[in-house]
C-alpha positions in Angstrom: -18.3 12.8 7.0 -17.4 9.9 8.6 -13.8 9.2 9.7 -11.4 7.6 7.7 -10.8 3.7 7.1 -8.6 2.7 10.3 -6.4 0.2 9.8 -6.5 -3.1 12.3 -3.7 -3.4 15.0 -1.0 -4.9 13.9 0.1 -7.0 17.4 -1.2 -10.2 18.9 -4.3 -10.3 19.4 -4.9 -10.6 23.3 -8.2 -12.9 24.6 -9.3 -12.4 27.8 -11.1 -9.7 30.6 -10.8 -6.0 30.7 -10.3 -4.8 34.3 -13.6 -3.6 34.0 -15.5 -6.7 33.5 -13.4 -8.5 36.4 -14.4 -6.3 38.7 -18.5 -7.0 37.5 -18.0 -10.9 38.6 -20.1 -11.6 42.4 -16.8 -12.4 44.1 -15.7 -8.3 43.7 -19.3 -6.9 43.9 -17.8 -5.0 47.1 -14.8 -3.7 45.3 -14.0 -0.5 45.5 -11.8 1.2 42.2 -9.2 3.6 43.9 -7.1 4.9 40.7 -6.4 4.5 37.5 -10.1 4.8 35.8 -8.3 5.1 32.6 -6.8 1.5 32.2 -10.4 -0.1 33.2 -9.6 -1.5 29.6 -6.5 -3.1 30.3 -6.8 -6.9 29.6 -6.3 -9.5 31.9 -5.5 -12.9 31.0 -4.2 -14.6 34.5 -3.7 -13.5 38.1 -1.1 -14.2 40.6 -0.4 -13.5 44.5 2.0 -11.3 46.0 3.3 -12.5 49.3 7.4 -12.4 48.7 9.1 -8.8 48.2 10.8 -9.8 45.6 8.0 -10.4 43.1 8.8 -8.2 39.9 11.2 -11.0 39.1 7.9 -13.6 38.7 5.1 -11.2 37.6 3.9 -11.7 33.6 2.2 -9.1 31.2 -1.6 -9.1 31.6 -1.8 -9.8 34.9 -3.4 -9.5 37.6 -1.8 -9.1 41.2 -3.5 -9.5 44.0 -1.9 -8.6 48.0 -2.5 -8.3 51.4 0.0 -6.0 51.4 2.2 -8.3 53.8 5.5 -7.9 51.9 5.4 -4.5 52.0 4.4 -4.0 55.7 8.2 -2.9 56.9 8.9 -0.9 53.4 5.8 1.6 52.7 8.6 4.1 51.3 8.6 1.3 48.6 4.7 1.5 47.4 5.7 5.3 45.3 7.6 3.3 43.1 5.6 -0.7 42.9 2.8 1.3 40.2 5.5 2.3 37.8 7.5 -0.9 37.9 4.5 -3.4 37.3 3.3 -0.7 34.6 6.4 -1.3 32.9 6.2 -5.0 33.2 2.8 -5.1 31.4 0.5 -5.9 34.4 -2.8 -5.0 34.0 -4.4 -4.0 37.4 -3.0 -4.1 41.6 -5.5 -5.3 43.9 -4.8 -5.2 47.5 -6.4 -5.6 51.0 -5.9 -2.5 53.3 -6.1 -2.7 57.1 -4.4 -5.8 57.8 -0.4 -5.2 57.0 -0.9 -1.8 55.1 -3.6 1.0 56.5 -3.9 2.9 53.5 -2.2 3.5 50.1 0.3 7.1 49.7 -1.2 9.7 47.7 1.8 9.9 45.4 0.8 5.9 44.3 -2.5 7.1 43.8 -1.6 9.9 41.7 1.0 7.8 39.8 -1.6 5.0 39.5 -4.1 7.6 38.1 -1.3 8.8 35.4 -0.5 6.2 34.3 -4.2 4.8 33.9 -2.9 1.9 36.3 -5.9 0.8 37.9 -5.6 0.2 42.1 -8.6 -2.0 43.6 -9.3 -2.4 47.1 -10.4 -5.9 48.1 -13.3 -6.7 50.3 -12.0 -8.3 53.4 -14.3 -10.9 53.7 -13.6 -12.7 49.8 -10.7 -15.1 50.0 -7.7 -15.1 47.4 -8.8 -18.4 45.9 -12.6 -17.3 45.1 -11.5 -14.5 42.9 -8.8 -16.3 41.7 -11.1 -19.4 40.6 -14.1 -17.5 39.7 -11.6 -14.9 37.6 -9.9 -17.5 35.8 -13.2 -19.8 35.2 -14.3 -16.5 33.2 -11.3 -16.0 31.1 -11.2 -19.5 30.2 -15.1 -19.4 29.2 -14.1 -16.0 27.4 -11.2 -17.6 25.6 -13.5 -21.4 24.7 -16.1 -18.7 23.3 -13.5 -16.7 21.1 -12.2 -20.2 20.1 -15.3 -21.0 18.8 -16.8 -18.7 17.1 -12.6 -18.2 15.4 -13.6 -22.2 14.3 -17.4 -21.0 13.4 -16.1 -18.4 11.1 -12.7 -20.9 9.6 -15.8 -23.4 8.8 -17.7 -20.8 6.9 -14.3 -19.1 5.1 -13.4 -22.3 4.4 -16.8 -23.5 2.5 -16.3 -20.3 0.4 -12.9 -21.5 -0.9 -13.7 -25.3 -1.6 -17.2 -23.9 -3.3 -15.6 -21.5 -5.2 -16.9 -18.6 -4.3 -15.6 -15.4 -5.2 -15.0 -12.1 -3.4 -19.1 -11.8 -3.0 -19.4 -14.8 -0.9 -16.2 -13.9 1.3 -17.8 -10.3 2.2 -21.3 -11.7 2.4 -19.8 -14.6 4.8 -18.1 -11.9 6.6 -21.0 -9.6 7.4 -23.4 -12.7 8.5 -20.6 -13.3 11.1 -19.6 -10.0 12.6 -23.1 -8.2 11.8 -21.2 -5.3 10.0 -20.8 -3.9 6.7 -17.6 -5.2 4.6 -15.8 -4.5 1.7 -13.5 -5.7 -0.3 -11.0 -2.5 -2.0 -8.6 -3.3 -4.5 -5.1 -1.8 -4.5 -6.4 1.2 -6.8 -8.9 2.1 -3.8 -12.0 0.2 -5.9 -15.0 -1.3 -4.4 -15.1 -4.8 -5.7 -17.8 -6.3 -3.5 -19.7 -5.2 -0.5 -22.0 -6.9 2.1 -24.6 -5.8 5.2 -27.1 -3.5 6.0 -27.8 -1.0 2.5 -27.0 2.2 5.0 -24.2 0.8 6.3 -22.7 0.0 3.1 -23.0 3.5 2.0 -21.3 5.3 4.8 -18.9 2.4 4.0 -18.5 3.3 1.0 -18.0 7.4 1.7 -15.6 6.9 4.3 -13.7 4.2 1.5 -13.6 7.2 -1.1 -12.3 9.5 1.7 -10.0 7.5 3.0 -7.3 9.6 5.3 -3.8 9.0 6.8 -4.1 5.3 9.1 -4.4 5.6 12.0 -3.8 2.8 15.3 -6.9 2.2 16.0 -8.3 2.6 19.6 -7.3 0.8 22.3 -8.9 1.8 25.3 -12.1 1.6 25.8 -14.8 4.0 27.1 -15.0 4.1 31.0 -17.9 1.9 32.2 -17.2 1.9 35.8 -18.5 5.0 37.8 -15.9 6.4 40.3 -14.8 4.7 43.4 -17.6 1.9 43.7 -18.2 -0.9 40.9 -22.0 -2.0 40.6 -22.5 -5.9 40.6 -22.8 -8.0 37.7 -25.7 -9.0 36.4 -24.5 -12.1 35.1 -24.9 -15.1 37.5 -21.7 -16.4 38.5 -18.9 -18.8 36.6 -20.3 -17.8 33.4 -18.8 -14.8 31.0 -20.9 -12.3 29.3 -20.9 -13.0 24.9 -17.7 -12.2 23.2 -19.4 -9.4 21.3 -19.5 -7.4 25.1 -15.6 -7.9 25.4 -14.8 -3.7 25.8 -12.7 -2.3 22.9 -14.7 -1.6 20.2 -14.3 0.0 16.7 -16.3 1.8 13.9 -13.6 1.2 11.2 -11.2 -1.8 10.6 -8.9 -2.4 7.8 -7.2 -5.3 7.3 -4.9 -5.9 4.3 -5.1 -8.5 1.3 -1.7 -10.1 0.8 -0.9 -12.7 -1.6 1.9 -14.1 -3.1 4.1 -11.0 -1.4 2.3 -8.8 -3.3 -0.6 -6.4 -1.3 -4.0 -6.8 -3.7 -5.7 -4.5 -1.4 -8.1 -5.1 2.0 -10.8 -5.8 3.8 -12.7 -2.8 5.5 -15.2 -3.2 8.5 -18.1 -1.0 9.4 -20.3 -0.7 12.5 -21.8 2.2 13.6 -22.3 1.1 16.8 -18.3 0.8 17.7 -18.6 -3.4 17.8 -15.6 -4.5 16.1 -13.8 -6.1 18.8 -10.4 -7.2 18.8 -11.8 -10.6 18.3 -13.5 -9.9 15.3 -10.0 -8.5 13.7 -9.1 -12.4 14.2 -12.1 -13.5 11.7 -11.2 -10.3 9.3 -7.7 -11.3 9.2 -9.0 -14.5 8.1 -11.4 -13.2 5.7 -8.1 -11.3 4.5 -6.5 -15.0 3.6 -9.2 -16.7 2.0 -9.6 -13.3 -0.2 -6.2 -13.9 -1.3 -6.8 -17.0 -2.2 -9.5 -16.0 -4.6 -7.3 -13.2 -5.8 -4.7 -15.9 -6.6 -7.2 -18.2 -8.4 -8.6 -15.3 -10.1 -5.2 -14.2 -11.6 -5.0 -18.1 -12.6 -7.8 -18.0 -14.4 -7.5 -14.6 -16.0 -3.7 -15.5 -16.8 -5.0 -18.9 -19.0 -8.2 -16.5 -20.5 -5.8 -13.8 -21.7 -3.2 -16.3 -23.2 -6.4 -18.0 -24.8 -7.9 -14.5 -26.2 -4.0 -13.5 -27.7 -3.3 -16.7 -29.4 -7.1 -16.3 -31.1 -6.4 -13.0 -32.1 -3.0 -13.5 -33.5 -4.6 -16.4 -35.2 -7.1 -13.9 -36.6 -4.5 -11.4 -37.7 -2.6 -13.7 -39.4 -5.6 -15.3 -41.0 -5.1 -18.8 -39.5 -8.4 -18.9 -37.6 -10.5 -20.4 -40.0 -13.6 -19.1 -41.7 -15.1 -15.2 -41.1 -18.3 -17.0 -39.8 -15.9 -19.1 -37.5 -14.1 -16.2 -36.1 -17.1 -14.2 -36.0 -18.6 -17.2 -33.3 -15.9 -17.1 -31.4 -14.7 -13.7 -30.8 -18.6 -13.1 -29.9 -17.7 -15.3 -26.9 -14.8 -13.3 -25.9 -17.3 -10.2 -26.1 -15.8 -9.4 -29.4 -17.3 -7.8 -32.4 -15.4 -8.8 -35.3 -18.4 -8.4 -37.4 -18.5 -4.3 -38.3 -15.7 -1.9 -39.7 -12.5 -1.8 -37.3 -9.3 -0.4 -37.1 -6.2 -2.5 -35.8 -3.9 -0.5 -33.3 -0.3 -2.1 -32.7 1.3 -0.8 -29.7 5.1 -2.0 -29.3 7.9 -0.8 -26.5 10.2 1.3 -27.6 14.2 -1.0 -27.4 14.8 0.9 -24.3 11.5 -0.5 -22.2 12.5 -3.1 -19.6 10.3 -5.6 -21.3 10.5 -7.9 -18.0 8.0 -5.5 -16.2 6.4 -3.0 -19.0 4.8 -5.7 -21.2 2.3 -6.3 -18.2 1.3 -2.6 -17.4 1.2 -2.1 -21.1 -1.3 -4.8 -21.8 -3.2 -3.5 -18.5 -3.5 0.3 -19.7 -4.1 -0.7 -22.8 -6.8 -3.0 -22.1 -8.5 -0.3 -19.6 -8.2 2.1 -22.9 -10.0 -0.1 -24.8 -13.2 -1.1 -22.5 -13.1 3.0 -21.9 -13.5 3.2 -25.8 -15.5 0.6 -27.1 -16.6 -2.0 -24.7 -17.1 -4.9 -27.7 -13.4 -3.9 -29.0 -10.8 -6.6 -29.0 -7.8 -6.3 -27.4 -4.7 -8.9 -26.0 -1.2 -8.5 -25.4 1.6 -10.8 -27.5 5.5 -11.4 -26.8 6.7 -7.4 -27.6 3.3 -5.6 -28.4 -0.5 -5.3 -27.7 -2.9 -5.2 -30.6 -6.4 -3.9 -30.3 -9.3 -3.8 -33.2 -11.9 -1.2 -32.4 -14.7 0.2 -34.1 -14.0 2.1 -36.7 -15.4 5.2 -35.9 -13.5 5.4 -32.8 -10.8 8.1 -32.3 -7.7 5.8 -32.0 -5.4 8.3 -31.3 -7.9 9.0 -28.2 -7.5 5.6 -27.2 -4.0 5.6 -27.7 -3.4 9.3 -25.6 -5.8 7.7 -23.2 -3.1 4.4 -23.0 -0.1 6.3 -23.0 -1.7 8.6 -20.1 -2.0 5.8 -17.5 0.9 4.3 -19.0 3.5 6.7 -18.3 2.6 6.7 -14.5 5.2 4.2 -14.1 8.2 5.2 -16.1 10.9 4.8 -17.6 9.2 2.3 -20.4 7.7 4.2 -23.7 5.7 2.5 -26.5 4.8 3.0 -29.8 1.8 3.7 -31.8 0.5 2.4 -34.9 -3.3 2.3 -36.7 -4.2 0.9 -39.8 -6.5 1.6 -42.5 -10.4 0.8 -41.9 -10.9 -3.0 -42.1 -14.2 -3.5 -43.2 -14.2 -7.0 -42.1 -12.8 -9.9 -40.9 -11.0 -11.1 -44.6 -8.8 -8.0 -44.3 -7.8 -8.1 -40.9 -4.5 -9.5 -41.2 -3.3 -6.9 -43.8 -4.8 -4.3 -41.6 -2.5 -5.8 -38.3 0.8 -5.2 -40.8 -0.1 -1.6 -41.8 -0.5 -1.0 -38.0 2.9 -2.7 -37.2 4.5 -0.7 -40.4 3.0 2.2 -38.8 4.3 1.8 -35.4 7.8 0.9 -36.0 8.3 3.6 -39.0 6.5 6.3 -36.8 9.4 5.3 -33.8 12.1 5.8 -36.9 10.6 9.3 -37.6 9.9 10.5 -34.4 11.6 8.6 -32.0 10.1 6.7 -28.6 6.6 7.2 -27.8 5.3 8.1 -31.3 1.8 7.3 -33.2 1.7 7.1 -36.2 -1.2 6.3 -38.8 -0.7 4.4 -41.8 -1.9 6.5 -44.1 0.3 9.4 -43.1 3.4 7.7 -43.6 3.9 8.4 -47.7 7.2 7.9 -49.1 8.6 6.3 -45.6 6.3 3.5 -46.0 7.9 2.4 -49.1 11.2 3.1 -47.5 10.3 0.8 -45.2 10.2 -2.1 -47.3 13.9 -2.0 -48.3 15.2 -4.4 -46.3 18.9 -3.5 -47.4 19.6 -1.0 -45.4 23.6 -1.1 -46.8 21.9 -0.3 -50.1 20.3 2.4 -48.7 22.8 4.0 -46.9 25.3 3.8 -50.2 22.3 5.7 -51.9 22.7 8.6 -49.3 26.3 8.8 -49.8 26.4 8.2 -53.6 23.4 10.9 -53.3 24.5 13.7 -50.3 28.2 13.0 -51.0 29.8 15.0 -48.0 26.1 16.7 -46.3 25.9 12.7 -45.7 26.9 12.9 -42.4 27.8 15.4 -39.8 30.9 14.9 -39.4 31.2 18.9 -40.2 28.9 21.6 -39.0 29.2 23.3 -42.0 28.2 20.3 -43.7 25.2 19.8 -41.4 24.1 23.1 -41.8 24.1 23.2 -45.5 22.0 19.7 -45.5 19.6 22.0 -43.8 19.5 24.6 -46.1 19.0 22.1 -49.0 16.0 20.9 -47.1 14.0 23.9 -46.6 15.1 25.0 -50.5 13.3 21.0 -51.7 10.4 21.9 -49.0 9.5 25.4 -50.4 9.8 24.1 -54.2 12.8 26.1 -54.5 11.2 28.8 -53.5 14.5 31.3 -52.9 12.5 34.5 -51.2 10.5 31.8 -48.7 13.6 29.6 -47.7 15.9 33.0 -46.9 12.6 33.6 -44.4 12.2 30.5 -43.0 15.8 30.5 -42.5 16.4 34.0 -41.2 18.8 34.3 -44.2 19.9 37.1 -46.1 18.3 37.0 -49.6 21.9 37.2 -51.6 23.4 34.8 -48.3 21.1 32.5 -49.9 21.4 32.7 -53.0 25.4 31.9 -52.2 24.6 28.6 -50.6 22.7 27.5 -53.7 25.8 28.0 -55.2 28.3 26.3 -52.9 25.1 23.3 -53.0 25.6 22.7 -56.5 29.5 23.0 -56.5 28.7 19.5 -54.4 25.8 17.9 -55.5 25.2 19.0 -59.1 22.6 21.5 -61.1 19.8 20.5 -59.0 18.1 23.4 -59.4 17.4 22.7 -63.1 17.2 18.8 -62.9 14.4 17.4 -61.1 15.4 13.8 -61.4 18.3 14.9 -58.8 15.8 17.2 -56.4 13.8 13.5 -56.7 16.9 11.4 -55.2 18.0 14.6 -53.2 14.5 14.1 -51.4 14.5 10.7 -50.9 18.0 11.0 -49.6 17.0 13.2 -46.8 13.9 11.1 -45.9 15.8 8.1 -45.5 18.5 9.8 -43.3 14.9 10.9 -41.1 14.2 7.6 -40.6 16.1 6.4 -38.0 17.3 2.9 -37.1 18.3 2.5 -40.9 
């Protein structure tokens, strides 16, 4: 298994020379490496010349220092401790000339040098100060002209994408032609949305994507080139730089992530098995990162004007302004729709409680995932307060709606409810199947509370209850009906209403309410009596169990 994604350092990116590959240029062929191996990697950007004692005040990070030791003739005592202070100013490498003001460097700077991965070069003698220093620099400026230009090749390229249009495809195709890696582009979810280079690549890509670990820095140091003590000569003729690609540094994984509009819409990953993603080439990624951003943005454009075009059709449809079945038929087949076959309509509204400013959006997005997992020609779109969706009829909708719910609730506290209508068996009775979904799904919340579902055809007597929209009148009908068991105001009152509604659900049925109840038969049969006392001979009228009943049912449904 490969290792997991890193992710791309998050500093400046610095252009220049690693120690090692100043040390390959003619003028220090005879240079010999006397500590710190380990910072060969270190990154050198200018040099300067130490001939005053005081020079910590004027030395800069990333550079190089070059001596003849003259300042520190009359102090030696002082060398132990010059390692650790230009360390800590960020210098990259000490070289020095020995035998002229200073015989030979202490063993403790070595061994400081050598912790510390300092590196300590001794100069030829016969090489002059201003031959390294213009042959040095003339390389880091070639270096830097290089990295500028192949930063401006790959802007020119990133930039084509955008004013062509492209998508995510050409951004991680443009990317891999570039760097000569494999790319992707990862969602926020961890999904593969488009992939470029070679086919193997793209597959340990891939693997390493789904297996992604804890980030980690990426590596900084690179591997030691230089054999001990001696430096073999360049190969390279003089005053020129080797390619950017041989700068020392590299990487298997990069990871760079996909911001836009303050919101992180996931990355892009880099893949070379070779280790040659170079900090150079986390410039062009980071790029690659912007200009995928922008196509996230204009994505979200476009899908934001689809989806308000696909919700204002379909509440057209549902409230039969559309036009003609054959017309709505046409068009929902260009929204990948099938209007034309036996649906069902599923209403799903928040619950009061919902924060509607941030749940309306995750609910049209798990619901519209639910759909496409259900039935890929199914219609779905999100309005104001709800999202509808018509799917075939033979699908399970309570599936679909378990399946909503599921990825729904991963981000609480908002709750929806559920409502499905009768079989629509085509596109004439669509809007009469949309209102026995939305009866369904605001009558099933009265029942059942938040988060219910609720078919239409199991709602009975509390569908016609529903359509009573004086709810004073119906609440004057429980008192007139219950009289005190109305409300529960007192437990004992409360507990008789239960007992009244066990004796209406068994039929009157004395033997199987005292067991339901855990009652004592003849403790029973005294509650019957104290029942009537209040509400009348019920037990012999059955025009009175009939208003009893519906008392107790509207007093279920809550919100009246």
């Amino acid at each position: 298994m490969e290792p997991p994604v890193r992710p791309a350092s998050t500093g400046t990116i610095i252009h220049g020379l690693s120690v090692g590959e100043v040390l390959g240029v003619s003028t220090l062929a005879q240079a010999r490496l006397i500590a710190g191996r380990s910072g060969l990697g270190r990154i050198v950007q200018r040099l300067n010349v130490m001939e005053v004692p005081d020079v910590l005040a004027w030395v800069k990070p990333h550079e190089l220092l070059l001596t003849t030791g003259y300042p520190l003739r009359n102090t030696p005592q002082s060398l132990g401790r010059l390692v650790a202070d230009l360390d800590e100013r960020g210098l990259s490498a000490l070289a020095i000339k020995l035998g002229r003001y200073v015989d030979e460097l202490p063993e403790e700077m070595v061994e400081q040098a050598d912790r510390l991965g300092f590196p300590l070069i001794q100069l030829p003698d016969d090489v002059g100060f201003d031959d390294i220093l213009n042959q040095v620099l003339t390389d880091i400026l070639n270096r830097q002209a290089a990295v500028l230009a192949r930063g401006e090749e790959a802007h020119r390229a990133l930039v084509q994408v955008v004013l062509a249009g492209g998508g995510l495809d050409e951004v991680t195709d443009g990317v891999a032609g570039l760097l000569d890696v494999a790319v992707a582009a990862v969602d926020g979810a961890g999904r593969v949305l488009a992939t470029a280079g070679p086919p193997g690549d793209v597959t340990v890509l891939r693997e390493s994507i789904a297996s992604d670990g804890p980030a980690v820095p990426p590596q900084t140091v690179p591997p030691q080139t230089v054999p001990p003590q001696t430096v073999p000569p360049q190969t390279v003729p003089p005053h020129t730089v080797p390619p950017v690609d041989a700068q020392a540094g590299g990487r298997d994984f990069v990871s760079v992530p996909v911001v836009a509009g303050g919101h992180h819409h996931g990355r892009i990953v880099a893949y070379s098995p070779s280790g040659a993603i170079r900090d150079t080439d986390v410039g062009i990624l980071e790029r690659a990162a912007t200009v995928a951003a922008l196509v996230v943005i204009r994505q979200e454009a476009v899908n934001a004007v689809e989806s308000k075009y696909r919700a204002d059709f379909l509440r057209d449809v549902l409230t039969g302004r559309a036009g003609t079945a054959e017309r709505v038929v046409a068009r929902a087949r260009a929204f990948g729709w099938d209007l034309e076959r036996p649906v069902t309509v599923l209403v799903a509204e928040l619950d009061p409680d919902s924060d509607e400013r941030t749940a309306q959006d995750r609910l049209v997005t798990s619901w519209t995932a639910a759909t496409r997992r259900h039935d890929a020609r199914g219609a779905v779109a999100g309005f104001s307060h709800e999202v509808v969706a018509v799917l075939d009829a033979r699908v399970d909708a309570a599936r679909v709606a378990k399946d909503a719910a599921s990825a729904f609730s991963d981000t609480p506290p908002a709750t929806f409810s559920t409502g499905t209508s009768r079989p629509s068996p085509g596109v004439a009775t669509l809007p009469e199947a949309y209102a026995q979904a939305l009866k369904a799904a605001r009558v099933g919340r009265q029942l059942h509370g938040p988060g219910a579902v609720a078919h239409f055809d199991q709602l009975g007597v509390y569908r016609l209850l529903s359509l009573v929209n004086d709810t004073e009148e119906l609440h004057a009908f429980v008192r007139e009906t219950l009289g005190p068991l109305a409300t529960d105001d007192d437990a004992e009152n409360a507990d008789l209403r239960r007992t009244l509604q066990a004796l209406l659900e068994t039929n009157l049925n004395v033997a199987e309410t005292a067991r339901r109840l855990h009652f004592h038969y003849n403790t029973l049969r005294y509650r019957i009596g104290k029942l009537e006392r209040l509400l009348g001979n019920f037990t012999d009228d059955p025009h009175l169990r009939l208003n009893l009943t519906l008392a107790l049912h509207v007093l279920r449904m809550r919100g009246i």
